[in-house]
N, C-alpha and C positions, 0 to 999 in steps of 0.2 A: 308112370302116371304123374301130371304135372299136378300141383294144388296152388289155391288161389293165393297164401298168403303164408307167412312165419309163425311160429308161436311161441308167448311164452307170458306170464299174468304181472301183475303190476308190481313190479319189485325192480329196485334199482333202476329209477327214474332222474332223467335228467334236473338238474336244478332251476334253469332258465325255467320263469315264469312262463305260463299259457301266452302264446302271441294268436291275433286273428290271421287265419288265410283265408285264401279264395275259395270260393263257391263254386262248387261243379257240380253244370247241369249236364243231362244225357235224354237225349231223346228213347220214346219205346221203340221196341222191334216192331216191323211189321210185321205182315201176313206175306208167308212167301207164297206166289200161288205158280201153281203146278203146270208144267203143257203137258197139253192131249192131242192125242192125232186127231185131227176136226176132217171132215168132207169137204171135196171140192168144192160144194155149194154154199159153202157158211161164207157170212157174211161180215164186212167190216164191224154193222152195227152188234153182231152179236160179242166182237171181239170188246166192245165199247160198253158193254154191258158186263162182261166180265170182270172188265178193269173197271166201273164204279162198284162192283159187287165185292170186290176185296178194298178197296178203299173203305166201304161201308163196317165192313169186318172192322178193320183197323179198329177206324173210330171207336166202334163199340165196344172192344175188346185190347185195348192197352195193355203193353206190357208191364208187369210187376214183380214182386217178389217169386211168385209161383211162375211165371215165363222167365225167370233169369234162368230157376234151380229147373226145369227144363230144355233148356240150351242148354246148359251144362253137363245136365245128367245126357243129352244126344251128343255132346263132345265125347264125353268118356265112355260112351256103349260105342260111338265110330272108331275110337281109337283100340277098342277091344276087339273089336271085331276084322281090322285092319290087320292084326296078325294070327286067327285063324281061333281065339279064343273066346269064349258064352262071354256075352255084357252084362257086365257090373252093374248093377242097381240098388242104390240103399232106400229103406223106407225112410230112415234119420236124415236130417239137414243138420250142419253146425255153420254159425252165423255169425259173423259181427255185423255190428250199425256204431257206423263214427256220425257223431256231429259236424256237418261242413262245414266248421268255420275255421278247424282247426289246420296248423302250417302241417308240412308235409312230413317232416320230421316227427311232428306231432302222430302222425296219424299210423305212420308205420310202428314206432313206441308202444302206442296205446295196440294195436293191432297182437302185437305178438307178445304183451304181458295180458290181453282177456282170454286168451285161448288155452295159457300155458299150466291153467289149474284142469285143464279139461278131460284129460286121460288119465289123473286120481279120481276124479269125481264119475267117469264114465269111462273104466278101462278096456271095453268095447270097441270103444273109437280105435285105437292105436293097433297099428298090423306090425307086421313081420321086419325083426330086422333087414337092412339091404346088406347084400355082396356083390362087389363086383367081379370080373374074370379074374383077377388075382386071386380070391378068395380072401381078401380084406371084406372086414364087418364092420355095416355102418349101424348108427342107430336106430331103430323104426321110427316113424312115422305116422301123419294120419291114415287113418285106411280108406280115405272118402275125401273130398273135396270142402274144403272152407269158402264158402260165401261171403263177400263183404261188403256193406250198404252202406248207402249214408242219407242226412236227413237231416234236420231243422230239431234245433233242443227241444221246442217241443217232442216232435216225431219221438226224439230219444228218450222222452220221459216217457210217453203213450205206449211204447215197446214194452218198457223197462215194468209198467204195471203189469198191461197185459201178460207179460212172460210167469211175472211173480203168481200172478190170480190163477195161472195154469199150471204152478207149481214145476216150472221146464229148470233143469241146470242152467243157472245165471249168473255171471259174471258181472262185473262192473268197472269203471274205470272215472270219477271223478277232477275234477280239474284244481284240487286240491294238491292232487299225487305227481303236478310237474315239482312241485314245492320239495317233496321228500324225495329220499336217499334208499331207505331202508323197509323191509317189511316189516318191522316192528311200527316204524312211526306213517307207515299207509295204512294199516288196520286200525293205527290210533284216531287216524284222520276220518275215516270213513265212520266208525263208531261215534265219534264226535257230533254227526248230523244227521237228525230222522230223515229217512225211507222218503218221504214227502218232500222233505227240500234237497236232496242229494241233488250237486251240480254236474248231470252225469255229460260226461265228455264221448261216452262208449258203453258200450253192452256187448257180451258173447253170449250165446244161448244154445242150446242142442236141446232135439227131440223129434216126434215124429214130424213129419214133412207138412202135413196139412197145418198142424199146431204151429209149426214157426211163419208161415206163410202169413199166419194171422196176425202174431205178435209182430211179422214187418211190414203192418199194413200203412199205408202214406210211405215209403222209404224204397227209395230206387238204387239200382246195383251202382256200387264204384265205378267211377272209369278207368 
């Protein structure tokens, strides 16, 4: 099973100041729409009516947080089901949302220090060691798939309450903490500024499926 991203929580971070990068947009998924065996009597205009019918879909129904962890969740029931075994389905999603502005470097950093307190805090997540045909033992893993979004500081402040008022495992990641070294002087930093002004660069979250979908509401999947 492939997963989305690395993990590991905000400790031993590079020194180099926060730099701006690029913005990446991504369009939503469409509507895939299905063929049917039609009669020889059907007609161009009905073909023409189907095709504004799923365009209309489209429109009204964009993809978001819940059609990404959808796709997803149909990659990994395909992929389960491709060698003859029952599809994996979890009720939980676990999440990141980066701020887009951040360089690229920046954002795989921030990525795999918000996730990496996540398996203390919710030892659920984490599945079975791997082995391969040798019988060398690797370490385990998530047992589920990491979603990663991104979004506009606001967006990532708007997460970052809503997560809190739902009481969900949350992580953080501040733009203080390119500055430090150490987990002594990242919890000093973070401690340092209310809840309110935190200048969050990143947020990880886990919980039930519907409940995350809410907290990433405005924030569309990575490219």
């Amino acid at each position: 099973m492939g997963y989305a991203c690395s993990v590991k929580w905000a400790w031993n971070t590079s020194t180099t100041p926060a730099t701006g990068g690029r913005q990446a947009l991504i369009s939503g998924r469409g509507v895939t729409q299905g063929t049917y065996k039609t009669e020889p009597g059907r007609t161009r205009q009905s073909r023409s009516m189907r095709t504004e019918n799923a365009a209309r879909t489209r429109a009204e129904h964009p993809a978001g947080p819940g059609a990404e962890h959808a796709a997803a969740t149909g990659a990994e029931n395909a992929a389960g089901a491709g060698d003859g075994s029952a599809p994996v389905r979890f009720d939980t999603k676990i999440a990141v949302l980066l701020r887009d502005d951040l360089a690229s470097w920046q954002r795989l950093n921030v990525t795999a220090f918000l996730v990496s307190g996540l398996g203390t805090a919710s030892p659920e997540v984490i599945g079975e060691p791997y082995e391969d045909a040798d019988g060398t033992v690797h370490l385990p893993m998530f047992r589920q798939p990491v979603l990663v979004f991104e979004g506009s500081k606001e967006t990532v402040t708007a997460a970052h309450g809503r997560a809190l008022s739902r009481s969900l495992p949350t992580s953080l990641f501040t733009a203080d903490l390119f500055g430090t070294g150490n987990d002594r002087d990242n919890r000093a930093a973070v401690r340092a500024v209310g809840t309110a002004e935190l200048d969050l660069v990143g947020i990880a979250v886990y919980g039930p499926r519907n409940a995350v979908d809410k907290v990433l509401k405005g924030a569309r999947m990575h490219p």
